[in-house]
NUDRENSE-206667 format. One record per atom (N, C-alpha, C, O): x negated, y, z; residue number from 1. Coordinates in Angstrom, 3 decimals, always signed. Each point is the difference from the previous one (the first is absolute). Layout:
residues N
SITE        x        y        z   k
SITE        X        Y        Z NUM
...
This chain:
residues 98
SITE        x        y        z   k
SITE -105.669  +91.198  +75.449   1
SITE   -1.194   +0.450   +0.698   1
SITE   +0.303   +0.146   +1.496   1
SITE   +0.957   +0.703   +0.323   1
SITE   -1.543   -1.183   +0.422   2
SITE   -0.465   +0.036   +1.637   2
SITE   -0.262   +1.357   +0.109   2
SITE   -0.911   +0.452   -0.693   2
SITE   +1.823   +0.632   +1.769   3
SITE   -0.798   +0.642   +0.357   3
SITE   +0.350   -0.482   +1.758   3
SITE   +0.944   -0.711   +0.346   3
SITE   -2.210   +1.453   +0.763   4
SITE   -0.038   -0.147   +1.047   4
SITE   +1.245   +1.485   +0.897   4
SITE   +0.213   +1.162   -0.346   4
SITE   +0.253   -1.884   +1.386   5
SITE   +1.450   +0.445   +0.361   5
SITE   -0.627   +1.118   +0.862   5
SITE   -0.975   -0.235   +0.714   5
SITE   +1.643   +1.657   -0.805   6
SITE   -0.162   +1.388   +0.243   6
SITE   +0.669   +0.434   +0.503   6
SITE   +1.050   +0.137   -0.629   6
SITE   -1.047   +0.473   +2.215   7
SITE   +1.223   -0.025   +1.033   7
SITE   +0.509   +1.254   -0.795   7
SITE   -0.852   +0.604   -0.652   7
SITE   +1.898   -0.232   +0.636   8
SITE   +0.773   +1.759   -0.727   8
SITE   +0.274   +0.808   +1.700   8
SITE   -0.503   +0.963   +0.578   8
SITE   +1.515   -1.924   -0.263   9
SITE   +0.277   +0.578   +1.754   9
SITE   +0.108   -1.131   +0.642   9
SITE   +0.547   -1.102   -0.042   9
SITE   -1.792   +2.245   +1.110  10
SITE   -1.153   -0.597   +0.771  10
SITE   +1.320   +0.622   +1.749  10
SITE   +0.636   +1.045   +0.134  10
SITE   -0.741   -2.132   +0.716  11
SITE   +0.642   +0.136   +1.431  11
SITE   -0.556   +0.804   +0.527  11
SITE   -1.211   -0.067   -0.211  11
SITE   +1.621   +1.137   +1.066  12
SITE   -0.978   +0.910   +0.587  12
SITE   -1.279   -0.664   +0.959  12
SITE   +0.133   -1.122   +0.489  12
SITE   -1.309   +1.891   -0.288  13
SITE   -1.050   -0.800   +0.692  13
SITE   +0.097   -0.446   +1.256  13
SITE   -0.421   -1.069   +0.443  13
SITE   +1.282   +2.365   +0.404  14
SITE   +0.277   +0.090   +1.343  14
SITE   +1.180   +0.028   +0.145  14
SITE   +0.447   +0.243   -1.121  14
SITE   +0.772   -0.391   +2.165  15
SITE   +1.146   -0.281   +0.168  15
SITE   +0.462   +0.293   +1.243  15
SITE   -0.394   -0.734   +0.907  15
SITE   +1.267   +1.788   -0.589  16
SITE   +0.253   -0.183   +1.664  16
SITE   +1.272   -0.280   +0.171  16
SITE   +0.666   +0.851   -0.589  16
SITE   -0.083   -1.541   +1.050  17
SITE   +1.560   -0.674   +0.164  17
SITE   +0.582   +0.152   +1.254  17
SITE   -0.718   +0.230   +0.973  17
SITE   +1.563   -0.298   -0.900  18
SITE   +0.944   -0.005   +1.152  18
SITE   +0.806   -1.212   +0.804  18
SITE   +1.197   +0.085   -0.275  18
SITE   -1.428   -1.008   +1.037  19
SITE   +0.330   -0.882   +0.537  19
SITE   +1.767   -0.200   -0.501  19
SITE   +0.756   +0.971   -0.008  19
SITE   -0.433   -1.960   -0.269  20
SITE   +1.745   +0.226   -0.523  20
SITE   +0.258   +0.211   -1.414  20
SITE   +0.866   -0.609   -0.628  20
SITE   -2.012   +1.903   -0.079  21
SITE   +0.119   -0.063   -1.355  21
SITE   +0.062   -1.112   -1.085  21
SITE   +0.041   -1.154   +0.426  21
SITE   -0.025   +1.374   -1.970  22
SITE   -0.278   -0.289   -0.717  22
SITE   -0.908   +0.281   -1.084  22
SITE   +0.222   +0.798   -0.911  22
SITE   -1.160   -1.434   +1.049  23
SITE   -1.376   -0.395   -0.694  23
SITE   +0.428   +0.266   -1.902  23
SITE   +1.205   -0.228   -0.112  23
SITE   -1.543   +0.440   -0.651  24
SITE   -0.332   -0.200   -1.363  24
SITE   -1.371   +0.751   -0.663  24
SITE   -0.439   +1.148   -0.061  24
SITE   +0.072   -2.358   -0.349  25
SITE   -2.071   +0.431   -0.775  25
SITE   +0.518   -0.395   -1.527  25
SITE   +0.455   -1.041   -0.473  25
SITE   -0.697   +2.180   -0.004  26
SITE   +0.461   -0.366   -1.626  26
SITE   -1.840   -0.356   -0.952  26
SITE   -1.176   +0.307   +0.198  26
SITE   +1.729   -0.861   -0.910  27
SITE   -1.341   -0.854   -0.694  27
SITE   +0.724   -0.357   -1.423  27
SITE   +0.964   -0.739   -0.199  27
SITE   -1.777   +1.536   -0.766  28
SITE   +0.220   -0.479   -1.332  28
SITE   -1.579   +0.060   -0.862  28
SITE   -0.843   +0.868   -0.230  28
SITE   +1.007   -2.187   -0.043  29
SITE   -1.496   -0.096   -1.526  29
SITE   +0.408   -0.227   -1.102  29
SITE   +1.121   -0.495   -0.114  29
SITE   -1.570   +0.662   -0.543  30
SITE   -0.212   -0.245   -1.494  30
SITE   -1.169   -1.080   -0.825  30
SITE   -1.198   +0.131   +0.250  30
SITE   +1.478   -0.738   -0.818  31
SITE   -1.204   -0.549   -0.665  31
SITE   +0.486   -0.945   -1.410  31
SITE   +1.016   +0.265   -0.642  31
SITE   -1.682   -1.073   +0.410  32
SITE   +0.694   -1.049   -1.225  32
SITE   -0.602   -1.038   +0.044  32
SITE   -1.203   +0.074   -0.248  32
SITE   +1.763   -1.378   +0.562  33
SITE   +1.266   +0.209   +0.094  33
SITE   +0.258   +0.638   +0.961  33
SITE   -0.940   +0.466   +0.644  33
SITE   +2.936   -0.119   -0.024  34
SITE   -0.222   +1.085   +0.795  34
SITE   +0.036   -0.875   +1.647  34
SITE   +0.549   -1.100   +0.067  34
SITE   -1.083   +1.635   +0.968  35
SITE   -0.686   -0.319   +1.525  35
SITE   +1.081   -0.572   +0.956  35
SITE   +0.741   +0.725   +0.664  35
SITE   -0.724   -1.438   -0.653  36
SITE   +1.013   -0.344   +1.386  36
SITE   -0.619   +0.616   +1.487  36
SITE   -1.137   -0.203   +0.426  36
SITE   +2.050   +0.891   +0.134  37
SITE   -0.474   +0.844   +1.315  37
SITE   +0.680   -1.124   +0.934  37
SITE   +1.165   -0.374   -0.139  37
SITE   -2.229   -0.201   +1.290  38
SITE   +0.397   -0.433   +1.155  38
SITE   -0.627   +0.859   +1.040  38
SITE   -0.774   +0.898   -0.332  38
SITE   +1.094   -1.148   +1.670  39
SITE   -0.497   +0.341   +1.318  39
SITE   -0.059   -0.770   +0.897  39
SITE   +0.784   -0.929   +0.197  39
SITE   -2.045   +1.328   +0.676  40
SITE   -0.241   -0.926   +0.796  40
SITE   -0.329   +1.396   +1.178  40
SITE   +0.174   +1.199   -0.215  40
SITE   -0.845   -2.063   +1.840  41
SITE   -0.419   +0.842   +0.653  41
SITE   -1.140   -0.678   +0.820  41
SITE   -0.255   -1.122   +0.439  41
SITE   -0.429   +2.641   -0.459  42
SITE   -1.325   -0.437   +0.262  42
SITE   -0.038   -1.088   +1.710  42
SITE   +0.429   +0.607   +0.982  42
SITE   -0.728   -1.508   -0.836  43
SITE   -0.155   -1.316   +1.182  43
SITE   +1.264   -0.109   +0.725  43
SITE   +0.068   -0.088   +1.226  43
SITE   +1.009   +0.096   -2.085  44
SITE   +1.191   -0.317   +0.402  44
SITE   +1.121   -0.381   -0.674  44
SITE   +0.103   +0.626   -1.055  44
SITE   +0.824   -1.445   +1.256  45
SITE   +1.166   -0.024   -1.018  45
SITE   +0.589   +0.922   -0.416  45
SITE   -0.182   +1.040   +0.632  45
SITE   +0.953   -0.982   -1.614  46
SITE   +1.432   +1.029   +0.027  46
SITE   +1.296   -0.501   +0.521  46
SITE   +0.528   -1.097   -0.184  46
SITE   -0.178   +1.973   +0.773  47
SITE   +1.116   -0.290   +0.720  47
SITE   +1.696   -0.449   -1.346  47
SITE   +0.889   +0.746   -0.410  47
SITE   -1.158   -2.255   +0.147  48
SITE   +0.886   +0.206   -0.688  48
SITE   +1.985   +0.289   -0.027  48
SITE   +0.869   +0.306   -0.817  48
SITE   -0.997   -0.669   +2.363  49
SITE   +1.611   +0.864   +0.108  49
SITE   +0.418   +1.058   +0.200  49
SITE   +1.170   +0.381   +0.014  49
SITE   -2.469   +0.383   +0.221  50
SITE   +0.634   +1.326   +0.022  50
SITE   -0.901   +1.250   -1.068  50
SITE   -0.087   +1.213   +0.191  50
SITE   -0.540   -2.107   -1.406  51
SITE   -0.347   +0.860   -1.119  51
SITE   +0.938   -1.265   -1.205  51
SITE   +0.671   -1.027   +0.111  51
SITE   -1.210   +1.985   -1.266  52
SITE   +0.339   -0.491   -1.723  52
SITE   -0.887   +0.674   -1.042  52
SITE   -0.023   +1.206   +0.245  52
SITE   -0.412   -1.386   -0.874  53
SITE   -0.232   +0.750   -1.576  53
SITE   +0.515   +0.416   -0.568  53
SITE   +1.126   -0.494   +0.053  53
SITE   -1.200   +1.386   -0.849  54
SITE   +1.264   -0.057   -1.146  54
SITE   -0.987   +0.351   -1.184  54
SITE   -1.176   -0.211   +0.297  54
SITE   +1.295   +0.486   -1.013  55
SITE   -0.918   +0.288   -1.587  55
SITE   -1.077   +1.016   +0.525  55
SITE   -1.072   -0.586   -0.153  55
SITE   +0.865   +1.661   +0.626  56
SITE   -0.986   +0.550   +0.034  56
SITE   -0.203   +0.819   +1.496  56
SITE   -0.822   +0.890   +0.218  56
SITE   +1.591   -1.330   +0.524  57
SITE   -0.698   -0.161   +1.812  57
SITE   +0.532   -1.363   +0.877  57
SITE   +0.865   -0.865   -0.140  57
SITE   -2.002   +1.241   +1.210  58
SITE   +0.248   -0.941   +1.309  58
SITE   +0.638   +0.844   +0.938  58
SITE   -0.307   +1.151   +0.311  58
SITE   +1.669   -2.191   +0.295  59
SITE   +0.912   +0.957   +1.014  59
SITE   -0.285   -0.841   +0.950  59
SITE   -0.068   -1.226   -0.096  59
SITE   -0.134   +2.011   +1.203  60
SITE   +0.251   -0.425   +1.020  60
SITE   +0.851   +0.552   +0.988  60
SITE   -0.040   +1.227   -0.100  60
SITE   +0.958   -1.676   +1.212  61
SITE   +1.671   +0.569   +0.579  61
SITE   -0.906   -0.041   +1.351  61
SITE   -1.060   -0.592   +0.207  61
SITE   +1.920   +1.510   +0.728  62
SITE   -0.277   -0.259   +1.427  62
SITE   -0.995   -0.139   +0.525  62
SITE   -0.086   -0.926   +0.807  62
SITE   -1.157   +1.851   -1.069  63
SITE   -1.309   +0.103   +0.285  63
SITE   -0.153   -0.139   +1.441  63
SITE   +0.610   +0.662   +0.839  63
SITE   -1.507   -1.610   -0.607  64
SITE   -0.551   +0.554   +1.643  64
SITE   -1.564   -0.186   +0.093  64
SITE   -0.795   -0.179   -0.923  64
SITE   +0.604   +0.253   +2.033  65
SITE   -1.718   +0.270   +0.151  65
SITE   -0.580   -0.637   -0.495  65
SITE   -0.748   +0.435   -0.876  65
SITE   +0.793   -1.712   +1.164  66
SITE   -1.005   -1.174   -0.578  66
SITE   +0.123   -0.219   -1.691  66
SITE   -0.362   -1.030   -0.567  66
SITE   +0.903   +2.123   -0.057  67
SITE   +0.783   -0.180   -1.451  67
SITE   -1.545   +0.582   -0.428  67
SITE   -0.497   -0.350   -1.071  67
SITE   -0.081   +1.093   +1.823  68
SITE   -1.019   +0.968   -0.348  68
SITE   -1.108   -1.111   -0.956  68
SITE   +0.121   -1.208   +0.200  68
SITE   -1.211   +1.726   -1.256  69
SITE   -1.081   -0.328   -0.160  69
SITE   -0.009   +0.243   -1.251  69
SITE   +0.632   +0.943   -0.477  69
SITE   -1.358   -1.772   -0.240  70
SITE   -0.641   +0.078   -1.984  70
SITE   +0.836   -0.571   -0.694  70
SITE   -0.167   -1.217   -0.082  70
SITE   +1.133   +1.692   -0.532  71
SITE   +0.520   -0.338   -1.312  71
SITE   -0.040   +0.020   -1.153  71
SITE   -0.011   +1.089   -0.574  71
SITE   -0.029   -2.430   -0.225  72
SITE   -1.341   +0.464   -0.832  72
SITE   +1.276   -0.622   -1.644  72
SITE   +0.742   -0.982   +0.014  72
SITE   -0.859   +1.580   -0.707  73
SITE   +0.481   -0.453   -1.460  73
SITE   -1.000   -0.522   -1.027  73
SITE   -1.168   +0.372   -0.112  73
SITE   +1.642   -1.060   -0.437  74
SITE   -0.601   -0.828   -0.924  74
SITE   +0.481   -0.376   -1.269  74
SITE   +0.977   -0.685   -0.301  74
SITE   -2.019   +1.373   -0.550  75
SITE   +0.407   +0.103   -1.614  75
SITE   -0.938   -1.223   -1.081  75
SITE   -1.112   +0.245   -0.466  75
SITE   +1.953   -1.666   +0.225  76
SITE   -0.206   -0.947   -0.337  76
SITE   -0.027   +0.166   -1.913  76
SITE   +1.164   +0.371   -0.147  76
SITE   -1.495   -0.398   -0.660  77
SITE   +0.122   -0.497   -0.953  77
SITE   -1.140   -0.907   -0.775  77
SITE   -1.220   -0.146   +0.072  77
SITE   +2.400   -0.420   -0.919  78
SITE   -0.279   -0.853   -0.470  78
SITE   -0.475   -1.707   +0.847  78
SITE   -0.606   -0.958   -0.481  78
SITE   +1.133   +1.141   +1.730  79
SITE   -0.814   -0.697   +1.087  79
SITE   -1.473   -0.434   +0.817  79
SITE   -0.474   -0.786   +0.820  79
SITE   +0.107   +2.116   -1.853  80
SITE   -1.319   -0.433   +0.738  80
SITE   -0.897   +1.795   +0.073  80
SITE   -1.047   +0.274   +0.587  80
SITE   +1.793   +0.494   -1.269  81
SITE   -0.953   +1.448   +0.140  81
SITE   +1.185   +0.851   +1.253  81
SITE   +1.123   +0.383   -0.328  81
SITE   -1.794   -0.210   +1.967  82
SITE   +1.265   +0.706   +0.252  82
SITE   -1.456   +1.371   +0.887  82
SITE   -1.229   -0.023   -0.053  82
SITE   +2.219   +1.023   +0.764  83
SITE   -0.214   +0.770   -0.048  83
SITE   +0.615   +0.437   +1.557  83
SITE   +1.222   +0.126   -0.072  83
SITE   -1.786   +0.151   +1.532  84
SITE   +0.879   +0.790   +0.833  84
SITE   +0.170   +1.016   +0.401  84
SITE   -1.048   +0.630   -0.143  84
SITE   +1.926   +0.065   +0.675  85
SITE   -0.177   +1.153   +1.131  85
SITE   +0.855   -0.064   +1.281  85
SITE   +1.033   -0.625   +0.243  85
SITE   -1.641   +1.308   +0.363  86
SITE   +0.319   -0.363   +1.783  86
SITE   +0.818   +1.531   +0.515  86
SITE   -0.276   +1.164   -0.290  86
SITE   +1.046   -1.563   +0.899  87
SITE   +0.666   +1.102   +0.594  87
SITE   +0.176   -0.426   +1.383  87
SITE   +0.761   -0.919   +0.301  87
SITE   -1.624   +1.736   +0.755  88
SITE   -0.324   -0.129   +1.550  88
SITE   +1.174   +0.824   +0.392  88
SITE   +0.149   +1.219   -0.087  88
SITE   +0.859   -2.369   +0.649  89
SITE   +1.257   +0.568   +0.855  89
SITE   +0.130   +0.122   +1.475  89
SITE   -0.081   -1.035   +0.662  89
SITE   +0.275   +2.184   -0.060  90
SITE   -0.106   +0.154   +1.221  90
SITE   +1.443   +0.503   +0.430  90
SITE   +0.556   +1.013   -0.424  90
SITE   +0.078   -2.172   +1.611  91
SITE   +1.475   +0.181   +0.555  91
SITE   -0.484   +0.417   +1.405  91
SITE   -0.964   -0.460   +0.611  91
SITE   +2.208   +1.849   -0.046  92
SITE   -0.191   +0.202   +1.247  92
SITE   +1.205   +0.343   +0.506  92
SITE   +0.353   +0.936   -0.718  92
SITE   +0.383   -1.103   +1.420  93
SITE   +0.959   +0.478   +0.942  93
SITE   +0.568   +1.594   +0.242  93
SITE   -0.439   +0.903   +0.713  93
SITE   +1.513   -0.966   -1.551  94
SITE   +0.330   +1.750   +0.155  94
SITE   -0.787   +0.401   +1.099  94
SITE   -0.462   -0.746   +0.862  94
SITE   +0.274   +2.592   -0.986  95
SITE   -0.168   +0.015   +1.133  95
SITE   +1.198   +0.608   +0.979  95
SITE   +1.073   +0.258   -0.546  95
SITE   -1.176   -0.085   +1.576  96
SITE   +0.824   -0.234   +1.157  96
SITE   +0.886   -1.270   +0.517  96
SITE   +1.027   -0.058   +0.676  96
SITE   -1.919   -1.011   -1.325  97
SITE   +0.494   -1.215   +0.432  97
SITE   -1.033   -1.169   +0.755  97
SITE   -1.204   -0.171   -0.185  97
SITE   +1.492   -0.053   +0.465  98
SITE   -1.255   -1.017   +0.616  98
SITE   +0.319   -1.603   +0.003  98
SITE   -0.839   -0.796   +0.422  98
């Protein structure tokens, strides 16, 4: 039986980061069969040398400004029922630095 894929943990909605940090949005669904989680970002690539996946988040290393925007996960099953959520990341520059 098909069921349709059901995020469990959902990336937080909002995100404030630190220029230099490291990024991780954890994302796990469930469904049957069970969901393959990808990510994408909202009108932009992902930076693929300086993120990875691993089973149930997107990392991203060495944040800087322009890292900022919609990151969105995506819960696929069966290839054709999927499911997203967006986590709006905002990077800024310690402060006392400029």
């Amino acid at each position: 039986m098909i069921s349709l894929p059901r995020v469990t943990v959902k990336p937080p909605g909002k995100v404030f980061a630190i220029t230099g940090d490291t990024l991780t949005l954890d994302c796990r669904a469930i469904g049957d069969p069970p969901p393959v989680i990808a990510w994408k970002r909202q009108g932009a690539v992902l930076l693929v040398r300086r993120s990875h996946k691993t089973a149930d988040a997107f990392v991203l290393r060495d944040l800087k400004e322009e890292d900022a925007g919609n990151y969105i996960c995506v819960a696929t099953s069966a290839g054709v029922f999927h499911i997203e959520t967006i986590s709006d990341v905002e990077v800024r520059k310690p402060r006392g630095k400029l």
